[in-house]
C-alpha positions as CSV (number, residue, x, y, z in Angstrom):
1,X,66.9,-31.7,-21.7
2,X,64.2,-29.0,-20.7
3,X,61.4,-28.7,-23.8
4,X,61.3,-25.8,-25.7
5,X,57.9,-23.9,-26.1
6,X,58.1,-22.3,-29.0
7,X,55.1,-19.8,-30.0
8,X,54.4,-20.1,-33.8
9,X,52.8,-17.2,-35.6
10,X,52.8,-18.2,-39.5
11,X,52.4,-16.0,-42.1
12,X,49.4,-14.8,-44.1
13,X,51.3,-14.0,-47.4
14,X,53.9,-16.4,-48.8
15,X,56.6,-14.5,-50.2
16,X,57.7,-15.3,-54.3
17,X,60.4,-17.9,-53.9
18,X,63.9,-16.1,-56.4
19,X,65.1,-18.3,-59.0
20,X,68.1,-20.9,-58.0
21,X,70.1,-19.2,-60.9
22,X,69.5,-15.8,-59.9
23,X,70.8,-16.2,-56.2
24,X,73.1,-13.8,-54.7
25,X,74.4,-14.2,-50.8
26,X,71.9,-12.7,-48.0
27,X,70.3,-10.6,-50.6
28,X,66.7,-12.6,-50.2
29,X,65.4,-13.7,-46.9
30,X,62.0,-17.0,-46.1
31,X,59.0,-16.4,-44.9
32,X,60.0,-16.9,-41.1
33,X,62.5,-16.1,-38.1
34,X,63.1,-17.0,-35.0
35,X,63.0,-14.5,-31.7
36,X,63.8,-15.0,-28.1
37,X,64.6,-12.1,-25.2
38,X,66.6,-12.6,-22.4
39,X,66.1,-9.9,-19.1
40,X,69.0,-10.2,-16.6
41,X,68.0,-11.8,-13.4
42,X,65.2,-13.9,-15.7
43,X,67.2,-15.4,-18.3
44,X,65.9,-16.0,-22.2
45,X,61.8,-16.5,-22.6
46,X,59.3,-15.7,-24.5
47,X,60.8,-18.3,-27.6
48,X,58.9,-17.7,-31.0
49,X,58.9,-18.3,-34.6
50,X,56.6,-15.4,-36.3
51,X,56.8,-13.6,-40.0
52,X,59.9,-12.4,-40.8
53,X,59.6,-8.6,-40.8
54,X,61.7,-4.9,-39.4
55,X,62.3,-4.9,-35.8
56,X,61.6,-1.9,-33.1
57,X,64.7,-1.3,-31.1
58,X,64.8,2.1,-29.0
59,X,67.5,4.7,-30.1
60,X,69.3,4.0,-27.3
61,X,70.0,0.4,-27.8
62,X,73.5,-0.8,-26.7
63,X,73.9,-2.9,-29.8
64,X,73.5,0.6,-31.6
65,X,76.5,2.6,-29.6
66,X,78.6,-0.2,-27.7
67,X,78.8,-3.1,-30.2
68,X,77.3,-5.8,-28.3
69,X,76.3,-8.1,-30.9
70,X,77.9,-11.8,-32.1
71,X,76.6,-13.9,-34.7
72,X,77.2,-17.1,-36.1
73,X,76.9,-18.8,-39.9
74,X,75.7,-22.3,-41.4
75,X,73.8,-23.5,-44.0
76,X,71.0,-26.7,-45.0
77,X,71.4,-28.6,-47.4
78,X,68.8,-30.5,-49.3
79,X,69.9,-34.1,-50.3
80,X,68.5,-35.8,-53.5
81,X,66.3,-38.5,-51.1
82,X,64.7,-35.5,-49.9
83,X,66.3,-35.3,-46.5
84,X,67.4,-31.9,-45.2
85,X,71.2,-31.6,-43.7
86,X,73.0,-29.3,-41.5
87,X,76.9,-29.7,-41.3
88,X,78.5,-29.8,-37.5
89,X,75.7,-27.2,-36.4
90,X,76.7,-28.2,-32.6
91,X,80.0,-26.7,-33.3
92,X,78.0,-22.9,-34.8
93,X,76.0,-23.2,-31.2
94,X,79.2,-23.5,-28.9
95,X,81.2,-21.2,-31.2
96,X,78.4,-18.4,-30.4
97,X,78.5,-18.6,-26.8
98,X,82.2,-18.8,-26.8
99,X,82.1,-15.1,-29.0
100,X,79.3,-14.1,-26.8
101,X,81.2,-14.7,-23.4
102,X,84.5,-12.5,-24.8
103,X,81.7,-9.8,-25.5
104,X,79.8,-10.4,-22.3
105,X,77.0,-11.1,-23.3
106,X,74.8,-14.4,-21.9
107,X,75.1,-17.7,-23.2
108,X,72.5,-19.6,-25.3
109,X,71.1,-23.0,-24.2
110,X,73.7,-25.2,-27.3
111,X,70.7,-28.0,-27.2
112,X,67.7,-25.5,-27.0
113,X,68.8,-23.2,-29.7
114,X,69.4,-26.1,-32.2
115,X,66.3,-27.5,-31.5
116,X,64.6,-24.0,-32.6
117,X,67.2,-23.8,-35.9
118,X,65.7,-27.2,-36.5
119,X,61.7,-26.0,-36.2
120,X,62.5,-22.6,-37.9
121,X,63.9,-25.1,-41.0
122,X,60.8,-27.1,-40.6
123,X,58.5,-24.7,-41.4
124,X,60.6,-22.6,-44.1
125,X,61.9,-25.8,-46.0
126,X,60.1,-25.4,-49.2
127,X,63.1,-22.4,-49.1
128,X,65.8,-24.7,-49.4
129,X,67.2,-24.8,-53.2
130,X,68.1,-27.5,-54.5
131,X,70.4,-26.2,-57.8
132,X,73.9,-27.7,-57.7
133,X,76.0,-25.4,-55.5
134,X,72.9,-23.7,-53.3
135,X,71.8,-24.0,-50.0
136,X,69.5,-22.4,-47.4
137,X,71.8,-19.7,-45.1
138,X,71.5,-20.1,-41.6
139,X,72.1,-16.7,-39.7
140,X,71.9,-16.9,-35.5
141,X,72.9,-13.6,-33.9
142,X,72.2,-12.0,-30.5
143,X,72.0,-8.6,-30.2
144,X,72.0,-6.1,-27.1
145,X,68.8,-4.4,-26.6
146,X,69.4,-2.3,-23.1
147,X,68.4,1.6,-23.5
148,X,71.0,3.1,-22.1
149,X,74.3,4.8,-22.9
150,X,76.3,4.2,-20.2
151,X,79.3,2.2,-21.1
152,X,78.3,-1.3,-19.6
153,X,76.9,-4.7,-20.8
154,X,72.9,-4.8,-21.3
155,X,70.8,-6.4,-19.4
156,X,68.8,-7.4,-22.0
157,X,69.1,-9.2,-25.6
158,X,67.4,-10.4,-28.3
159,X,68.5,-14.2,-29.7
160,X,67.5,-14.2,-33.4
161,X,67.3,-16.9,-36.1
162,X,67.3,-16.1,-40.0
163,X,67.3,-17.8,-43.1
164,X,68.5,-16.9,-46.8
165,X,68.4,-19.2,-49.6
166,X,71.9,-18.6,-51.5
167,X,74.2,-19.4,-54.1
168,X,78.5,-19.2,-54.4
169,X,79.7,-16.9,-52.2
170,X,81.9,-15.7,-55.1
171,X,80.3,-15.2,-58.5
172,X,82.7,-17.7,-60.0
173,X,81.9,-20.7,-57.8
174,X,85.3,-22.6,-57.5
175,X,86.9,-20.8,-59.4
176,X,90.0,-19.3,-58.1
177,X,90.1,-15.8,-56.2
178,X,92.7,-13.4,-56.3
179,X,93.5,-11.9,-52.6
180,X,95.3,-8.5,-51.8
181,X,97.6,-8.7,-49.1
182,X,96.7,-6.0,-46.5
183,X,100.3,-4.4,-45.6
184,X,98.5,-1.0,-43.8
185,X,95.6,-1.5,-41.9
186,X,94.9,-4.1,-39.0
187,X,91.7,-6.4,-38.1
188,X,92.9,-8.0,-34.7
189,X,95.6,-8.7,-32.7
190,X,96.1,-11.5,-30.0
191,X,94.1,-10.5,-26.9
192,X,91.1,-8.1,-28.8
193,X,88.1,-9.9,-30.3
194,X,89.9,-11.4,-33.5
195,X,88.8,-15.0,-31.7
196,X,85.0,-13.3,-31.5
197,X,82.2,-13.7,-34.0
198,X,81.2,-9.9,-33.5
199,X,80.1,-7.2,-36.1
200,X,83.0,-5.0,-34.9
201,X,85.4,-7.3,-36.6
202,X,84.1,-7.3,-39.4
203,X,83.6,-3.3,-39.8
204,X,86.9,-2.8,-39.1
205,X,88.3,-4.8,-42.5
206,X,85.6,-2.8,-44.7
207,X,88.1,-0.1,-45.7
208,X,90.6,-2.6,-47.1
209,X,88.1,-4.6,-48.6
210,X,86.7,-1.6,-50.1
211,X,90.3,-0.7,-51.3
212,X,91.1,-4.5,-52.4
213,X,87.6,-4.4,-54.6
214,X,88.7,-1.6,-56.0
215,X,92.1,-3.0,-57.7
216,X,90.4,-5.9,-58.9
217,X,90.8,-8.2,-55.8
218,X,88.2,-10.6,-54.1
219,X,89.4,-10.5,-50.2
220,X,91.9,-9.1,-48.2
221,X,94.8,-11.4,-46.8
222,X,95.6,-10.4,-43.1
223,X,98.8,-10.0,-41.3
224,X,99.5,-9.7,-38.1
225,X,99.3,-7.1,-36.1
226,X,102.6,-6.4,-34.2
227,X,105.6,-7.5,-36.6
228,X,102.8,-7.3,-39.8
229,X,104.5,-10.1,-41.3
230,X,102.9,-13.2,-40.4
231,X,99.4,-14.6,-42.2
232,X,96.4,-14.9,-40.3
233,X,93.2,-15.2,-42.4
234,X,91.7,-13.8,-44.8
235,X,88.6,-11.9,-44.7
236,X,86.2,-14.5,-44.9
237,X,87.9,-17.8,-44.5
238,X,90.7,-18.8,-43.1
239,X,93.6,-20.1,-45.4
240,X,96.0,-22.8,-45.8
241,X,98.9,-23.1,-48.3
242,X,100.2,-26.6,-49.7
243,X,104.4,-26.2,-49.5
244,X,106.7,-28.6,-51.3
245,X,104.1,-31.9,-50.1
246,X,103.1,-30.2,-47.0
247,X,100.0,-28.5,-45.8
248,X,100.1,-25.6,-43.8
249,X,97.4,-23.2,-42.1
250,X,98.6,-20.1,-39.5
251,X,98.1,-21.4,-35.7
252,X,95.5,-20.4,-33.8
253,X,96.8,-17.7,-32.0
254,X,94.4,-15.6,-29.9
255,X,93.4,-13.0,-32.8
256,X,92.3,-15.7,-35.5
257,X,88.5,-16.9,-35.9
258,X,88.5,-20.8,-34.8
259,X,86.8,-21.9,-38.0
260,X,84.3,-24.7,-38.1
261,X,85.2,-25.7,-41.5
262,X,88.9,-25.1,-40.8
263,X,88.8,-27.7,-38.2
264,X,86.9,-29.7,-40.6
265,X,89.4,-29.8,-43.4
266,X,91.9,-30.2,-40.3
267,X,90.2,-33.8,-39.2
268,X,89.7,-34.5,-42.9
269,X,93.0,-34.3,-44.1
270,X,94.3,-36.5,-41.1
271,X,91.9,-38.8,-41.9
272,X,93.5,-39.2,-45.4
273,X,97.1,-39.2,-43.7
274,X,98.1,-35.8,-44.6
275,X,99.7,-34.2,-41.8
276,X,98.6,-30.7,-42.0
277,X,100.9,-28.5,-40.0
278,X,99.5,-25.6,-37.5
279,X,102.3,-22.9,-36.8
280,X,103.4,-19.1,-37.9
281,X,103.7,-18.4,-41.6
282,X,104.8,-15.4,-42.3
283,X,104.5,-13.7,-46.4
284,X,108.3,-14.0,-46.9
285,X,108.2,-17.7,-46.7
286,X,105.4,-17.7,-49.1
287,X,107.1,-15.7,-51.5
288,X,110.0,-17.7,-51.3
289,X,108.3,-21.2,-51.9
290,X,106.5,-19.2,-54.9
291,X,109.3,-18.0,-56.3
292,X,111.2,-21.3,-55.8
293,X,108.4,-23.2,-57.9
294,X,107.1,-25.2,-54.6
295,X,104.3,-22.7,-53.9
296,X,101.8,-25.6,-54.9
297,X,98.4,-24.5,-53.4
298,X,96.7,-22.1,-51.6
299,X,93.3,-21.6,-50.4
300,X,90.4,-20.6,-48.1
301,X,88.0,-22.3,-45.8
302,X,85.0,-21.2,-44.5
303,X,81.0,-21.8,-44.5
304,X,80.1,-19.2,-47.3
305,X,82.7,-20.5,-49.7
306,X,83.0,-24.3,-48.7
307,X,86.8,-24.0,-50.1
308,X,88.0,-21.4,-52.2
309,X,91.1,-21.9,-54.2
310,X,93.6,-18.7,-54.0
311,X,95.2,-18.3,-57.6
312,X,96.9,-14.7,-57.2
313,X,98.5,-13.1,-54.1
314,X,99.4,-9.7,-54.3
315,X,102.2,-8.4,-52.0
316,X,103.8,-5.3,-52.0
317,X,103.1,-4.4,-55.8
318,X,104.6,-8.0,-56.8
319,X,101.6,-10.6,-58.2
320,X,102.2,-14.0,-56.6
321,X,100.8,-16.4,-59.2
322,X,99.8,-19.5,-57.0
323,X,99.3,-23.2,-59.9
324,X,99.0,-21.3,-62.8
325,X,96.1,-19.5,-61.3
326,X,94.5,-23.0,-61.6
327,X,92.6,-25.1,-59.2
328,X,94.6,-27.5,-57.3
329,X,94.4,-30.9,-57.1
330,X,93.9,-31.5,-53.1
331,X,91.8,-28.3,-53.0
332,X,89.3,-29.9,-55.7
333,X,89.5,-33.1,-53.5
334,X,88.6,-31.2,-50.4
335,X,85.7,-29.7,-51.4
336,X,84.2,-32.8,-53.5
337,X,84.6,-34.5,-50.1
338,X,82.7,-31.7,-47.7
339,X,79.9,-30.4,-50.5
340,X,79.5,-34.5,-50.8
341,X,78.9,-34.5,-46.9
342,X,77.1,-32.2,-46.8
343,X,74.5,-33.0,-49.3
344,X,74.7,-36.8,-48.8
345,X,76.2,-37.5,-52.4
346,X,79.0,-39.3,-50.1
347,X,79.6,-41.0,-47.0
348,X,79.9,-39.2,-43.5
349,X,82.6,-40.8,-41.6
350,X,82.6,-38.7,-39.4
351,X,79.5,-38.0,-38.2
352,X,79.4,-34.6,-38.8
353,X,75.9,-34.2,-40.7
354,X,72.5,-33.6,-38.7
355,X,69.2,-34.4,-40.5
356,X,66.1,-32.9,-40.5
357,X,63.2,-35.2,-41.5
């Protein structure tokens, strides 16, 4: 592997450090990022870590009109030895340039830009909380930087590394959530950027969101976006439901994020021989099994939230109570397992865990 030069420019003033009780999600941000340009015809250089402060992009800036921007999401953890963890962070790097190559933009070097994640933690560990629950966000994005407003992909880009130290993603922790079914507006369909890691994707589910807090709701359950009948994920996590003893999560299917801890409660689940099952669900079928008492469990996966048990769908004006709006018993299971691998209270089978010394 080719050595990374990496410039380091510390800071002069230490920024106060919030409370671990009084963390929100990417509301605070360390001391510290990590920057690297890329001109066509050159590739990326100029790799730095340097105070984390406001950036200067021209006006014309291709992010700014075209959308040409992907990012990715994963968190360190700090283990009671001391140690500092990431969780499948290999998987966040490949997942980037997979988003970046449907938005054509250029890849990152996988190795290479772990290797900078892994200095950039170095130097801003005294970040990392260490309050049950909390853990140090890890936010790499790439961003167009080209001034110019014709409708074609920049020749230039910024690679960008950021950290937040964060608490639950939901201000109940694991506590259930209760999720509005979105019957009238779209996110993706197959063939668009649904599969893609890009701000555009996100944007476009504001307006439910928006709609969904207002009524009292913590996310918005997609449908599809042809037949709008069959689920795909939910806003931020992608879901599963537990059916009369069997597991189920919607199939990849061209308009549905590929996510990293999806795939990890996937391998999990097989490695405890339950057979999780991959194929179209559509909201009939859950309403069925829910009103046929075999509706057992429901819930999302996804870096913010780890797992996040569903206990309330609401589908067209009827309130789809999922275990007594309780937490389930295999969703509890699940995330002892994966917040025990990830902070080393547990063993990794699987090898999924990288440390930092």
């Amino acid at each position: 592997m080719t050595e990374l030069n990496i410039h380091v420019e510390l800071t002069e003033s230490k920024k106060e450090k919030p409370l671990s009780d009084q963390l929100e999600f990417g509301r605070v941000f360390t001391d510290h990022m990590f920057i690297a340009n890329y001109t066509e015809g050159e590739g990326w250089a100029d790799h730095r870590i340097e105070p984390y402060r406001p950036l200067t992009l021209d006006p014309a800036a291709i992010v700014f009109h075209y959308g040409q921007t992907v990012f990715e999401g994963l968190k360190a953890y700090r283990s009671e030895d001391g140690t500092v963890r990431l969780f499948r962070p290999e998987q966040n790097m490949k997942r980037l340039n997979a988003s970046s190559d449907r938005i054509s933009m250029p890849k990152v070097n996988e190795e290479l830009a772990l290797e900078a994640l892994k200095k950039l933690i170095e130097i801003d560990q005294d970040w990392i909380p260490t309050a049950e629950g909390t853990s140090l966000y890890i936010r790499p994005f790439v961003i167009a930087t080209e001034a110019y407003l014709g409708v074609s992909p920049s020749t230039k880009y910024q690679f960008m590394i950021i950290l937040s130290p964060v608490g639950s993603y939901y201000k109940g922790g694991i506590e259930p959530v209760k999720i509005l079914v979105e019957n009238d507006y779209v996110r993706a369909v197959s063939g668009g950027t649904g599969t893609a890691k890009t701000a555009g994707n996100y944007a476009s589910g504001l307006k439910a969101q928006e709609i969904a807090g207002q009524k009292g709701y913590a996310q918005v359950l997609w449908l599809d976006g042809i037949e709008r009948k069959y689920i795909e994920e939910v806003g931020a996590m992608n879901v599963f439901f537990k059916i009369n003893g069997e597991v189920i999560t919607p199939a990849l299917n061209g308009s549905i994020l590929e996510g990293i801890t999806r795939k990890s409660v996937i391998e999990l689940l097989n490695h405890w021989d339950i057979p999780v099952i991959e194929r179209k669900v559509s909201m009939e079928e859950i309403r069925t099994a829910q009103r046929n008492g075999l509706l057992e469990e429901a819930f999302g996966t996804g870096t913010a939230a780890v797992i996040s048990p569903i206990g309330e769908l609401s589908w067209k004006d009827e309130k789809l109570v999922v275990n007594n709006g309780e937490i389930g018993k295999l969703s509890e299971k699940i995330y002892a397992k994966l917040t025990g691998i990830q902070t080393g209270k547990v063993e990794d089978p699987f090898g999924w865990v990288v440390e930092i010394k």
